[in-house]
LOMARTOR-592469 format. One line per 10 residues: their letters; for each residue y, z negated, x negated of C-alpha. Coordinates in steps of 0.5 Angstrom, whole numbers, plus 500, padded with zeros to 3 digits. Example, Ala and Ser with C-alpha at 12.3 -4.5 7.8 and 13.67 -1.06 7.14 Angstrom:
% LOMARTOR-592469
as> 491:484:475; 498:486:473
END
This chain:
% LOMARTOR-592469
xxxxxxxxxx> 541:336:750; 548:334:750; 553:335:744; 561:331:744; 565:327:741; 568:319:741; 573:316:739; 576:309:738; 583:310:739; 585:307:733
xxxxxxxxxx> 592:307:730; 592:308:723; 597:310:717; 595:317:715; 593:315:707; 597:322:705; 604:321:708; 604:315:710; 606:316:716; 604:312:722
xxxxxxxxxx> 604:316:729; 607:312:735; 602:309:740; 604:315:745; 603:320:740; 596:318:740; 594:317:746; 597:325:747; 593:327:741; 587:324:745
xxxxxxxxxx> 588:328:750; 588:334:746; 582:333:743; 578:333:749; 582:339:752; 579:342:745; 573:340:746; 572:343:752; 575:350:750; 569:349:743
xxxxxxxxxx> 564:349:748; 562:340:747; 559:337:753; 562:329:753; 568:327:752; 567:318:751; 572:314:750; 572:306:747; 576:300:750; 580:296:746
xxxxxxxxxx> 584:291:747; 588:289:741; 592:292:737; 592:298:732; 588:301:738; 590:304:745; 584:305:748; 585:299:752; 584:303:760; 578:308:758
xxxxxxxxxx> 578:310:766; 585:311:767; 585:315:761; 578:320:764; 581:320:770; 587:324:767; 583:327:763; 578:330:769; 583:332:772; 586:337:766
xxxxxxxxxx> 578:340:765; 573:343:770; 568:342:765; 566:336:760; 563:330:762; 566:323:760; 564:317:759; 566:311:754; 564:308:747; 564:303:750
xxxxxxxxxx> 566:299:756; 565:291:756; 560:289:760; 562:282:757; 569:281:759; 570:285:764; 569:284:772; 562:287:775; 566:288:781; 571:292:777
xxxxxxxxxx> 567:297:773; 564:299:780; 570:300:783; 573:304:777; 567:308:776; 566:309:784; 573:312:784; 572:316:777; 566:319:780; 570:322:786
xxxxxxxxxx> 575:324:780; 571:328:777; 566:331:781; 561:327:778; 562:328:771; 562:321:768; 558:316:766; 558:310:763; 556:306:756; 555:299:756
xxxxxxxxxx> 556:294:750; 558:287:748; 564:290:743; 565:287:736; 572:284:737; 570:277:737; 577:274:740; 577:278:746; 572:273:750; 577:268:751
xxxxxxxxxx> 582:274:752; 578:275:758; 576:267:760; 568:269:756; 564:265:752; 562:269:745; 556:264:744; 554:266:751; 555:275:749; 547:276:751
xxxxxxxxxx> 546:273:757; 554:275:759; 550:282:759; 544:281:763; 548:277:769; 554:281:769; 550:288:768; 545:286:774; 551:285:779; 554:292:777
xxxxxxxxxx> 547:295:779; 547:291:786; 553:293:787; 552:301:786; 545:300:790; 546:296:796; 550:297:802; 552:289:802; 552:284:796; 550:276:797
xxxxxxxxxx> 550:274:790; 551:267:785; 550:267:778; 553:262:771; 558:266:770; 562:268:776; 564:266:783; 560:268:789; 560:274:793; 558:273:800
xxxxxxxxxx> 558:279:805; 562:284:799; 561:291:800; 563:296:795; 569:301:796; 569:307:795; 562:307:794; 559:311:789; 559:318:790; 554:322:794
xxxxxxxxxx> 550:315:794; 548:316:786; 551:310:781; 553:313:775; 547:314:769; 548:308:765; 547:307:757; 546:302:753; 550:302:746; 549:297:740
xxxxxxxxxx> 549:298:733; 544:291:731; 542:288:738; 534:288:740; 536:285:747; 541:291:749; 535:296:747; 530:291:751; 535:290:758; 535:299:757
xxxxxxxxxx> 528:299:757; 527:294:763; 531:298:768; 529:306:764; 536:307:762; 538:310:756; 539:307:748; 545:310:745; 546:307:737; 552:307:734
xxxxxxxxxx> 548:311:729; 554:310:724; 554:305:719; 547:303:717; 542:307:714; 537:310:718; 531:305:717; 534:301:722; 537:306:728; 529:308:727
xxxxxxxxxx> 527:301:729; 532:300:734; 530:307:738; 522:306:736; 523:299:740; 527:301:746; 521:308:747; 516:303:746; 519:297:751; 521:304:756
xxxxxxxxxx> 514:305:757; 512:298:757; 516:298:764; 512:303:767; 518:309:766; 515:314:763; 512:315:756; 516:314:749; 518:319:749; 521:320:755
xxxxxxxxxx> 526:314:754; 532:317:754; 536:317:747; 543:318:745; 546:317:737; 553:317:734; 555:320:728; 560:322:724; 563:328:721; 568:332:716
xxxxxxxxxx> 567:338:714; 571:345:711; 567:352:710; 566:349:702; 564:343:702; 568:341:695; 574:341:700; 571:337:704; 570:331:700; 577:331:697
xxxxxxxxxx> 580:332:703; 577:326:707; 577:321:700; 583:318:701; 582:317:709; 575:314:707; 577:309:702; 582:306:707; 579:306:713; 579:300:717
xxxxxxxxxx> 571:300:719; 569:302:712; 574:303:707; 574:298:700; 567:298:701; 561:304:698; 564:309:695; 564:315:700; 558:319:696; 554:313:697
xxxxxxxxxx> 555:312:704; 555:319:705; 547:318:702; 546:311:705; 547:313:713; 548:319:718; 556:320:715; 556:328:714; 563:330:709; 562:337:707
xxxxxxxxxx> 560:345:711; 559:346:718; 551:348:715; 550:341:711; 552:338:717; 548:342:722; 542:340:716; 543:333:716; 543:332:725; 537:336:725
xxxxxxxxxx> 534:330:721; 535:326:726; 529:328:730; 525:326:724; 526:318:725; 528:318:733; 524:323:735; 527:329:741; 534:326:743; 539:327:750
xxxxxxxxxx> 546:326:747; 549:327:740; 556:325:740; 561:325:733; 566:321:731; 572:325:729; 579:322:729; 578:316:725; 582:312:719; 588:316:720
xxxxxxxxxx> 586:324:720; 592:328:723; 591:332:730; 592:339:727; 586:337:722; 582:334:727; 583:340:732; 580:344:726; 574:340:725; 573:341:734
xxxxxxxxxx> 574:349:732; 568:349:726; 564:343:730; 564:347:736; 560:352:732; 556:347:728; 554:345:735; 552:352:737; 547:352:732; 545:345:734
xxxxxxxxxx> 544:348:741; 538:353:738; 534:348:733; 535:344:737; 531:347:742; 525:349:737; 518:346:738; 522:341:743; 516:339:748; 516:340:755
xxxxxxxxxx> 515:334:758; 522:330:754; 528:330:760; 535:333:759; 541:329:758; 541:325:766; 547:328:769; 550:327:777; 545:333:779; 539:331:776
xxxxxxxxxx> 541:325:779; 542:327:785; 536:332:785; 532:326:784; 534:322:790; 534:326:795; 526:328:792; 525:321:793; 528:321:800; 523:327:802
END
């Protein structure tokens, strides 16, 4: 199992000081991040992608390429790319390169976004968002496995005789996951191709990521993948934690009321109830992930969210310090009980370990 962290590159005044970091300020703080992830021991670094302001994400493959070449370890990958708006033919193209990159230790995760004024930004119809993500995704798969593409489709004009370049490294496109919050199409086009569901297990209460996941295992197998659950499964979170879990709750308060995808809304005790949201010790955080399993079954990658609604670099380094710890324990219970037939986290290895069975 995979265990990382995300972020949404989000510029937010810091609800204590006042202060608001630079854009350049926050850039270099995520590039602290994933260089502490790395040194804690996390496994995936992912990034959002925005394209309007308070945000900074707006290049996730420029910011992993730079991000590959300061680490040896850490897989990256993205929270998420646009498959909506952006062009079939350039998310393989940068993906392609990330891939050479990096050695392999990429992947990717597909989503529709939740920015509404970016479909025009990008010459998109909203009203069109579903079958957007089934045309465009089938393009990118194309073009990731044939040598030369002859494709039409609604919304995009023809390629004739187009070959990929660079192709995809070592002949192995990049593991895609599906991301959604509320979307049962999204589950059902990660069912019908047997890649992997990841939802955005922040903002709802369990119930619903229970359904969401229950029917993506069911529709896994349905296609002929493999069991439920063999169907491969990523959640997001999010976590604050001190050693007591007092200091914890009065620290974040003042980042939770205003933060920008929660604030003025339930109290934080509430939310903290209601959904995956964890504020409080490394062992109450490692209790409540754990539970996780219970709704969704065994899963690949748990990634948190860390950053978020103003949070200061010096504090967000300190929760990658006691997170590394809690993911060590994770790693081990993890493990229990945990059946033999349920697959790891798919990566370029395993991946390629397979194609080349397959050619035998």
């Amino acid at each position: 199992m995979q265990f990382g962290i995300f972020t949404v590159g989000d510029v937010t005044p810091d609800p204590v000081n006042g202060r608001t970091p630079t854009e350049a300020e926050r850039i270099q703080a995520t590039v602290a991040m994933a260089e502490k992830a790395e040194e804690v021991g996390l496994d995936v670094f992912a990034t959002g992608e925005h394209h309007n302001p308070p945000f900074v994400c707006s290049s996730p493959t420029t910011l992993l390429g730079y991000l590959a070449a300061r680490t040896n370890r850490l897989v990256f990958s993205t929270s998420t790319t646009l498959i909506t708006t952006n062009d079939p033919v350039k998310i393989a193209e940068d993906f392609s390169v990330l891939q050479h990159l990096s050695g392999g230790r990429v992947d990717l995760m597909l989503g529709r976004g939740n920015t509404g004024p970016v479909y025009p930004w990008f010459g998109e119809d909203i009203r069109q968002a579903v079958p957007l993500t089934v045309e465009k995704y089938d393009l990118l798969r194309r073009l990731w496995r044939e040598e030369v593409v002859d494709w039409e489709g609604q919304f995009r004009t023809p390629l004739h005789g187009f070959t990929l370049a660079p192709r995809p490294l070592d002949g192995v496109p990049p593991f895609v996951w599906h991301g959604s919050i509320r979307t049962p199409e999204i589950a059902e086009l990660a069912a019908f191709h047997g890649d992997g569901f990841f939802a955005n297990h922040i903002f709802w209460p369990a119930s619903h990521t229970e359904r969401m996941v229950q029917f993506y295992r069911r529709r896994y197998e349905h296609y002929g993948h493999g069991t439920a659950a063999q169907a491969i499964v990523g959640l997001g979170g999010q976590v604050f934690m001190r050693r007591n879990s007092q200091d914890a709750v009065k620290e974040f308060r003042p980042y939770f009321d205003v933060a920008p995808v929660y604030g003025h809304g339930p109290s934080l005790e509430e939310f903290t109830d209601q959904t995956p949201l964890t504020v409080g010790s490394p062992q109450q955080v490692v209790e409540k992930t754990l539970a996780f399993r219970d709704y969704v079954g065994d899963y690949q990658r748990q990634l948190f969210l860390v950053d978020h609604a103003g949070l200061p670099l010096k504090t967000v380094l300190e929760q990658l310090d006691l997170l590394g710890e809690v993911v060590a324990t994770l790693r081990v219970e993890m493990e229990k009980d945990r059946p033999a037939d349920v697959p790891n986290a798919p990566t370029h290895e395993s991946l390629l370990a397979a194609k080349e069975s397959s050619d035998d």
